[in-house]
N, CA, C and O atoms as a Tinker XYZ file with bonds, in Angstrom:
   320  protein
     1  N     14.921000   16.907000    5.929000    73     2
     2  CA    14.201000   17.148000    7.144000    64     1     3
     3  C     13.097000   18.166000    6.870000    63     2     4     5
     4  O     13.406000   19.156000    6.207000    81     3
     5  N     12.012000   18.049000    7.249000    73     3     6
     6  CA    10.587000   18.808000    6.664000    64     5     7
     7  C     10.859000   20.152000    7.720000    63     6     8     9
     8  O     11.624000   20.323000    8.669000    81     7
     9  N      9.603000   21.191000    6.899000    73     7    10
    10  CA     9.292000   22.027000    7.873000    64     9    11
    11  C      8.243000   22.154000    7.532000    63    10    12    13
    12  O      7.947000   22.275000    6.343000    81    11
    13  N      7.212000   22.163000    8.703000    73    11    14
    14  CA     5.452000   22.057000    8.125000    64    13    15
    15  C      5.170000   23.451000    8.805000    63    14    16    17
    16  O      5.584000   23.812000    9.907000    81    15
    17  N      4.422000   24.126000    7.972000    73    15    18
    18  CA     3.551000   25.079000    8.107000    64    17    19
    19  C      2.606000   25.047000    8.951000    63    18    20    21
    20  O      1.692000   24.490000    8.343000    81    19
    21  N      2.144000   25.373000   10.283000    73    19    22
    22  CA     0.628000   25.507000   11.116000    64    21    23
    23  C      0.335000   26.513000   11.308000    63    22    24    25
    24  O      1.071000   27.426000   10.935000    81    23
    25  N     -0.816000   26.763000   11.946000    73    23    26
    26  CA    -1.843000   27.636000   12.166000    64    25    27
    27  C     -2.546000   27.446000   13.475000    63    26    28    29
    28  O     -3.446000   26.608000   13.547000    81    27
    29  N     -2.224000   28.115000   14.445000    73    27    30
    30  CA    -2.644000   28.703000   15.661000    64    29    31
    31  C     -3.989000   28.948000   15.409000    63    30    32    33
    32  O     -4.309000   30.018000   14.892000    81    31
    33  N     -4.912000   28.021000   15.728000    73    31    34
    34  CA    -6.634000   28.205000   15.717000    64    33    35
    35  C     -6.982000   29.520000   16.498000    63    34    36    37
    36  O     -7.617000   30.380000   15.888000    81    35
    37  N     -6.543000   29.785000   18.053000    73    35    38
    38  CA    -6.782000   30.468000   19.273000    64    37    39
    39  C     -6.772000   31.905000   18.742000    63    38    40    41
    40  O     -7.577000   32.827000   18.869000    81    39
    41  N     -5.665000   31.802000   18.141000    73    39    42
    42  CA    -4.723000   33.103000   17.782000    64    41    43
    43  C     -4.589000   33.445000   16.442000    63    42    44    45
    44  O     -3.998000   34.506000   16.242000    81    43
    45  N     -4.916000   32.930000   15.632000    73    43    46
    46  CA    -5.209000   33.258000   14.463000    64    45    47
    47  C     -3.422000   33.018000   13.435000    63    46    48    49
    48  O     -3.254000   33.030000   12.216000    81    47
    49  N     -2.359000   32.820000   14.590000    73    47    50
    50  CA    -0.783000   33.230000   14.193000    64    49    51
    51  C     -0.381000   31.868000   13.332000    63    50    52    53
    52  O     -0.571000   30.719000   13.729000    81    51
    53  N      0.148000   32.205000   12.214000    73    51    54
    54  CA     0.465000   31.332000   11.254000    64    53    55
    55  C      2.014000   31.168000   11.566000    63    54    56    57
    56  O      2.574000   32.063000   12.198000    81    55
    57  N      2.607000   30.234000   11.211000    73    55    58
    58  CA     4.278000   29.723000   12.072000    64    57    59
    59  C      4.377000   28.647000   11.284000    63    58    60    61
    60  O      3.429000   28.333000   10.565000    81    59
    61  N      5.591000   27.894000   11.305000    73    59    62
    62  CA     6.777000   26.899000   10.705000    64    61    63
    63  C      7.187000   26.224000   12.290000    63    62    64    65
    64  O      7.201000   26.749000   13.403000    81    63
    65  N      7.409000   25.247000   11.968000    73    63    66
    66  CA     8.149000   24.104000   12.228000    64    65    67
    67  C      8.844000   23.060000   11.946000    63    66    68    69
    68  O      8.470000   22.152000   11.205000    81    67
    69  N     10.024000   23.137000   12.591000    73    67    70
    70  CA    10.902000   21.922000   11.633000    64    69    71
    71  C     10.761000   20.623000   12.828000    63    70    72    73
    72  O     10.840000   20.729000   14.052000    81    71
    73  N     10.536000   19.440000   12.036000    73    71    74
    74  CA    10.427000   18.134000   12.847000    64    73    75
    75  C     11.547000   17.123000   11.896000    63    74    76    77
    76  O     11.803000   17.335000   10.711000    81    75
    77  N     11.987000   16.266000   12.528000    73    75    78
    78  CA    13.286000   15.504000   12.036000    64    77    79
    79  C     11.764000   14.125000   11.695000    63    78    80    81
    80  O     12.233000   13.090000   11.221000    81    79
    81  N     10.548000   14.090000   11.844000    73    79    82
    82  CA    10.420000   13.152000   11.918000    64    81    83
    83  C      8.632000   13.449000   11.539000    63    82    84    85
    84  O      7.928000   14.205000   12.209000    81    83
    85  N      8.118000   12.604000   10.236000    73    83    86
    86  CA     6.866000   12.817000   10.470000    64    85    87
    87  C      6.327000   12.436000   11.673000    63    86    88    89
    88  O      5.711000   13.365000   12.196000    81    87
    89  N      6.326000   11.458000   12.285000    73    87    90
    90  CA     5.699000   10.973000   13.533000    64    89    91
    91  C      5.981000   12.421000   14.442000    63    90    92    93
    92  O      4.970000   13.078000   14.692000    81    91
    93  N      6.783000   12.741000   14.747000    73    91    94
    94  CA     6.952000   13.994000   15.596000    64    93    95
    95  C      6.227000   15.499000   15.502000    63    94    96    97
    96  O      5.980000   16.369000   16.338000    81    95
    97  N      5.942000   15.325000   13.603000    73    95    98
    98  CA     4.442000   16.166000   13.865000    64    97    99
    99  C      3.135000   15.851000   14.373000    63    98   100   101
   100  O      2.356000   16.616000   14.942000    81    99
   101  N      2.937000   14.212000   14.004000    73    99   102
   102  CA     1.670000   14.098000   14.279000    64   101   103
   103  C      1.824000   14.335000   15.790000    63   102   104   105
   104  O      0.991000   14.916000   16.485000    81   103
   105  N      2.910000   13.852000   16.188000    73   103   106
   106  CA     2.415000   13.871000   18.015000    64   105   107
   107  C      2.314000   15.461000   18.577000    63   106   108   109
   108  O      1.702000   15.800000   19.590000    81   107
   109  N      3.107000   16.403000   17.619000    73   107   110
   110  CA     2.811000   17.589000   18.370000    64   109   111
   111  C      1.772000   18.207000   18.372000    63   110   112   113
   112  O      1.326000   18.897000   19.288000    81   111
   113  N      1.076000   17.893000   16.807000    73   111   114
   114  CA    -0.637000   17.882000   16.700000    64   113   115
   115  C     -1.606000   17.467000   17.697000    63   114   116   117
   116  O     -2.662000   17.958000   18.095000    81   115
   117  N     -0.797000   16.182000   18.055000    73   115   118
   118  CA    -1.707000   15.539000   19.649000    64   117   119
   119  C     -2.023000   16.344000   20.516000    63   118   120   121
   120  O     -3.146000   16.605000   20.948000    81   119
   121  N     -0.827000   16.847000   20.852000    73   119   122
   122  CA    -0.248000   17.240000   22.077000    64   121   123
   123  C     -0.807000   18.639000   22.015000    63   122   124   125
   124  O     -0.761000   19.252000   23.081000    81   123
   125  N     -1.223000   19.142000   21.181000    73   123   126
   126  CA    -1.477000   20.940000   20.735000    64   125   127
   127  C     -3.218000   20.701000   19.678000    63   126   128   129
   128  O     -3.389000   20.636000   18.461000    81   127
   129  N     -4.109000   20.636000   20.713000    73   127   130
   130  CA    -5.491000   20.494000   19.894000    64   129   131
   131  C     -5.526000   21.508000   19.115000    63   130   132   133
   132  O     -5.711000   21.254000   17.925000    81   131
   133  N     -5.327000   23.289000   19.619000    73   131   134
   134  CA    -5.279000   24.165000   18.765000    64   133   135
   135  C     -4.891000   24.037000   17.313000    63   134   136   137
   136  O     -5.653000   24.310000   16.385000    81   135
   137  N     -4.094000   23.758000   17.227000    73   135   138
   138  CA    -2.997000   23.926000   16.218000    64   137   139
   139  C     -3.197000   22.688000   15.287000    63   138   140   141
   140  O     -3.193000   21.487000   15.558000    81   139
   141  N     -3.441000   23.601000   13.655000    73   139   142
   142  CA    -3.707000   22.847000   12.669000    64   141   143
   143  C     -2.421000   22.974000   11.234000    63   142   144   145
   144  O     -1.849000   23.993000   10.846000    81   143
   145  N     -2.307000   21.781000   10.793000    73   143   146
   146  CA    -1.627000   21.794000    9.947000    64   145   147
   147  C     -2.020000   22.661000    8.678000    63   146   148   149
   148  O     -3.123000   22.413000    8.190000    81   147
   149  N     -1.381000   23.481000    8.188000    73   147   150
   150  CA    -1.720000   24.000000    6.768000    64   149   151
   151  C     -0.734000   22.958000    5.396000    63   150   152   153
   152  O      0.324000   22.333000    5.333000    81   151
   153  N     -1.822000   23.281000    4.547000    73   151   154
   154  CA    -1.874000   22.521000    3.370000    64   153   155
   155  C     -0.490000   22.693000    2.489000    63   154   156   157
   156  O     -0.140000   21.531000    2.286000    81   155
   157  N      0.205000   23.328000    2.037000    73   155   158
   158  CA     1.415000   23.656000    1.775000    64   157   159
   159  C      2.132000   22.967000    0.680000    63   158   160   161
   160  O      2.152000   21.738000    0.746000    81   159
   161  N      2.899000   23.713000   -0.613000    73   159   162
   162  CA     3.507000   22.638000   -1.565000    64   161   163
   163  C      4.954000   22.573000   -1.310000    63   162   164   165
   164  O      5.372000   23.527000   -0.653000    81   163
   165  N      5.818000   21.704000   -1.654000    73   163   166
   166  CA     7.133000   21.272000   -1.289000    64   165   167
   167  C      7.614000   22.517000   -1.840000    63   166   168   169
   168  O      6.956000   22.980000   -2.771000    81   167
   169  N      8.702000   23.191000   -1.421000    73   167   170
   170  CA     9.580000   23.948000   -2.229000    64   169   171
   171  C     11.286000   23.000000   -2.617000    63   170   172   173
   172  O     11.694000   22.133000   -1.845000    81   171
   173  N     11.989000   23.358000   -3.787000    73   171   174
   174  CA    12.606000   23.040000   -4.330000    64   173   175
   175  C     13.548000   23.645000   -4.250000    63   174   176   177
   176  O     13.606000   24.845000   -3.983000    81   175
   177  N     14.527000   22.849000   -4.488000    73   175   178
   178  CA    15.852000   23.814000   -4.929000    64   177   179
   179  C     16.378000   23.417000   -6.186000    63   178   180   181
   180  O     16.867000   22.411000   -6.699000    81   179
   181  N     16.054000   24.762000   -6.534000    73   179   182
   182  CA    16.424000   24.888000   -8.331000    64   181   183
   183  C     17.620000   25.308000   -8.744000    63   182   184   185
   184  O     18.083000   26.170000   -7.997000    81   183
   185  N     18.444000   24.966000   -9.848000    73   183   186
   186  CA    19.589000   25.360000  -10.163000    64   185   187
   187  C     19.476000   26.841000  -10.872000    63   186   188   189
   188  O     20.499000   27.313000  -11.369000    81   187
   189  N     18.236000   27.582000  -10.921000    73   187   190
   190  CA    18.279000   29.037000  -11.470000    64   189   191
   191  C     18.036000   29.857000  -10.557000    63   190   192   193
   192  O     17.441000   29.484000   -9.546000    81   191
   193  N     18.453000   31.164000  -10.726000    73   191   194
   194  CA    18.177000   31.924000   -9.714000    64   193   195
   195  C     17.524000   33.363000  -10.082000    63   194   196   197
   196  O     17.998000   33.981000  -11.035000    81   195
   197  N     16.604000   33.824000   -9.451000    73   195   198
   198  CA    15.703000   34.736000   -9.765000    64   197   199
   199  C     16.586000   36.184000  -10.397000    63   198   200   201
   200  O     16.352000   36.970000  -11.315000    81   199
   201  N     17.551000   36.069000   -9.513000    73   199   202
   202  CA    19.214000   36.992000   -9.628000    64   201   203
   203  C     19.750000   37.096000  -11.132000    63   202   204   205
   204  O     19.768000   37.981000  -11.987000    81   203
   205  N     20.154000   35.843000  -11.048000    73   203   206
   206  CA    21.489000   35.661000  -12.237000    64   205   207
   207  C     20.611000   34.971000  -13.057000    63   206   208   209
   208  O     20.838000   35.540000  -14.124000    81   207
   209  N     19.457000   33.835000  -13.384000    73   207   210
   210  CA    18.971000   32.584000  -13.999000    64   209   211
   211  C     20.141000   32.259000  -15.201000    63   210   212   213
   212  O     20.040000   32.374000  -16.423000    81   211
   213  N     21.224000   31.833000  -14.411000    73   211   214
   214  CA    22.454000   31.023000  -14.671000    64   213   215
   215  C     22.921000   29.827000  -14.114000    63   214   216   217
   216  O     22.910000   29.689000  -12.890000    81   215
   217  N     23.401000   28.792000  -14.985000    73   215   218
   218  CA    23.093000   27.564000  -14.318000    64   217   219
   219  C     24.324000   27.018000  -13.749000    63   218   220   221
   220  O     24.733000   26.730000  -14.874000    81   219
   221  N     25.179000   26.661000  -13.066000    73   219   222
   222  CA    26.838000   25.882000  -13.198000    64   221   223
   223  C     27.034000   25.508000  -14.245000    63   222   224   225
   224  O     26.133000   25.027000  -14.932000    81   223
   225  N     28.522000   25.654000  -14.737000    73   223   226
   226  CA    28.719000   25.603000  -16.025000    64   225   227
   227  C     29.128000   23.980000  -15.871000    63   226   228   229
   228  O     29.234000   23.277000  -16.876000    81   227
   229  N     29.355000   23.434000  -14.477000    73   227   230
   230  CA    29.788000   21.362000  -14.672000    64   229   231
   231  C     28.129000   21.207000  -14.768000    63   230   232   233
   232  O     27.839000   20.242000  -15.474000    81   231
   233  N     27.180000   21.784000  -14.335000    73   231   234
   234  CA    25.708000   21.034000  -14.630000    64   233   235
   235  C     25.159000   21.233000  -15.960000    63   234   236   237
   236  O     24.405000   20.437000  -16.519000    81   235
   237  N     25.730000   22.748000  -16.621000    73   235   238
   238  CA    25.466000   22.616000  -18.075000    64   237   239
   239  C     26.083000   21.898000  -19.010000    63   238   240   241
   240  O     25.735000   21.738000  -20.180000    81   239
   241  N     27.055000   21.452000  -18.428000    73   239   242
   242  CA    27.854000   20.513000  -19.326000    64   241   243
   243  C     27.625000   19.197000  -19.347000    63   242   244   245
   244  O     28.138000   18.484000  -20.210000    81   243
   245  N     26.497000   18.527000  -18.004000    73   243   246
   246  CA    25.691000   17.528000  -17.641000    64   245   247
   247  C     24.870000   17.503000  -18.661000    63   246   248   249
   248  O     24.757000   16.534000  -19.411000    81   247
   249  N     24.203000   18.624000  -18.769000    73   247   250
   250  CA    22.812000   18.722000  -19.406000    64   249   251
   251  C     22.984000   18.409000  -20.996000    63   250   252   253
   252  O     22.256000   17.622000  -21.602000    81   251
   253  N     24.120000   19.188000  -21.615000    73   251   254
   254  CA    24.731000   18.658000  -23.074000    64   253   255
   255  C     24.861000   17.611000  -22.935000    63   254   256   257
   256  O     24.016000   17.126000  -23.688000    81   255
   257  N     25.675000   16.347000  -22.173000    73   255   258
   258  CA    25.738000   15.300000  -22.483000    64   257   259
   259  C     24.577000   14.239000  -22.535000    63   258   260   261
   260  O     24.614000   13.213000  -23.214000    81   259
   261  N     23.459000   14.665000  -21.654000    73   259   262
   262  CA    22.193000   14.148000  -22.134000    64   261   263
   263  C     21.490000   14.118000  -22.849000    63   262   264   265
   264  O     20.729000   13.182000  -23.096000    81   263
   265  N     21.593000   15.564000  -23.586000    73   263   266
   266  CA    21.397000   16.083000  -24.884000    64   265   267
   267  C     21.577000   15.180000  -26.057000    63   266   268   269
   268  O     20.708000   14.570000  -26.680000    81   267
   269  N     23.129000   15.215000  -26.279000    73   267   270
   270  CA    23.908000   14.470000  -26.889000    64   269   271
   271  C     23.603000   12.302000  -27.089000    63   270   272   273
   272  O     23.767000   11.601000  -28.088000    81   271
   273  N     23.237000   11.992000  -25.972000    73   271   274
   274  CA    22.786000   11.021000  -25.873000    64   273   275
   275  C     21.409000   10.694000  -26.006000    63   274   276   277
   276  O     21.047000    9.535000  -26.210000    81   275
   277  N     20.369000   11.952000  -25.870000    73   275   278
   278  CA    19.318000   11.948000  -26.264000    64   277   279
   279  C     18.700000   12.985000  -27.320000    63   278   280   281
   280  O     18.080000   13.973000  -26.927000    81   279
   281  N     18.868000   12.753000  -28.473000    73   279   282
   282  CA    18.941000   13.965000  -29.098000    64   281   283
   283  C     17.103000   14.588000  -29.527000    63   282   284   285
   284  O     16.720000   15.689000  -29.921000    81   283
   285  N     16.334000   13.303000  -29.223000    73   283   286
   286  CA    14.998000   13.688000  -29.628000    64   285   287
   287  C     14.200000   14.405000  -28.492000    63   286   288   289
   288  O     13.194000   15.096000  -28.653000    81   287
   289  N     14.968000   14.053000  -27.052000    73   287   290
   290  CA    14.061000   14.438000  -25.860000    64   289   291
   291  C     14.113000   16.029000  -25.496000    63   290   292   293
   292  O     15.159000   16.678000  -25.469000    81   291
   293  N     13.130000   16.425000  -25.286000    73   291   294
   294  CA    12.936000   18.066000  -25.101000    64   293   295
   295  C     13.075000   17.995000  -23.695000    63   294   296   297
   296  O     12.208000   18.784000  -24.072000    81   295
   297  N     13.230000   17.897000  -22.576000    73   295   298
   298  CA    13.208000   17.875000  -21.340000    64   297   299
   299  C     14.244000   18.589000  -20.867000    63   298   300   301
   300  O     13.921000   18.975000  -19.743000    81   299
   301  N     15.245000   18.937000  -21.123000    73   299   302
   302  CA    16.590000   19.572000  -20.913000    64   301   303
   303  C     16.961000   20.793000  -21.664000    63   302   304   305
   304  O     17.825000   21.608000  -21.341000    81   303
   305  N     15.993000   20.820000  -22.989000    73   303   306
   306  CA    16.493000   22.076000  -24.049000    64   305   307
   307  C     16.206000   23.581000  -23.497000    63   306   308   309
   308  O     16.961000   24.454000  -23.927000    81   307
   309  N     15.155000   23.974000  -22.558000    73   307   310
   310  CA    14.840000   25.060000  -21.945000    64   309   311
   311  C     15.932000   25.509000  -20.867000    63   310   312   313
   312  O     15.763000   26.491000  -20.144000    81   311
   313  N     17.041000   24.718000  -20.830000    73   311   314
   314  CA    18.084000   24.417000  -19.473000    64   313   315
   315  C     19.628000   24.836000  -20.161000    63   314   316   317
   316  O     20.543000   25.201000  -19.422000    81   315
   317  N     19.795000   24.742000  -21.613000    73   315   318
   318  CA    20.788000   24.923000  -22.132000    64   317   319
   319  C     21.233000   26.280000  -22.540000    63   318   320
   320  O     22.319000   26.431000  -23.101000    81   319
């Protein structure tokens, strides 16, 4: 379920919104001339953490077995 970023033209106030539904932003865009969408990149959820950058030890044990099955591909070695 998204949450899009806008921007209050009137007011200058930058805000979030969560919509279950793209169509349900565009219509609130309709419905609200002020108010413009900001440009915004997806955020992720990553298995490291700024905290610990430790990974689950059942997903590192994922990551070996791909390893293992792929032994030439670098895509996973920064993860182990």
């Amino acid at each position: 379920m998204p949450t899009y970023n806008f921007l209050n033209t009137k007011t200058n106030n930058e805000f979030s919104e969560f919509f279950s539904t793209y169509e349900a932003s565009v219509k609130y865009l309709e419905d609200n001339p002020e108010i413009q969408k900001l440009l915004t990149t997806a955020s992720f959820i990553g298995g490291r953490t700024i905290e610990g950058g430790k990974l689950p030890s059942g997903f590192r044990d994922q990551l070996k077995l791909i390893k293992q099955k792929h032994p030439r591909g670098k895509g996973v070695d920064h993860l182990i």
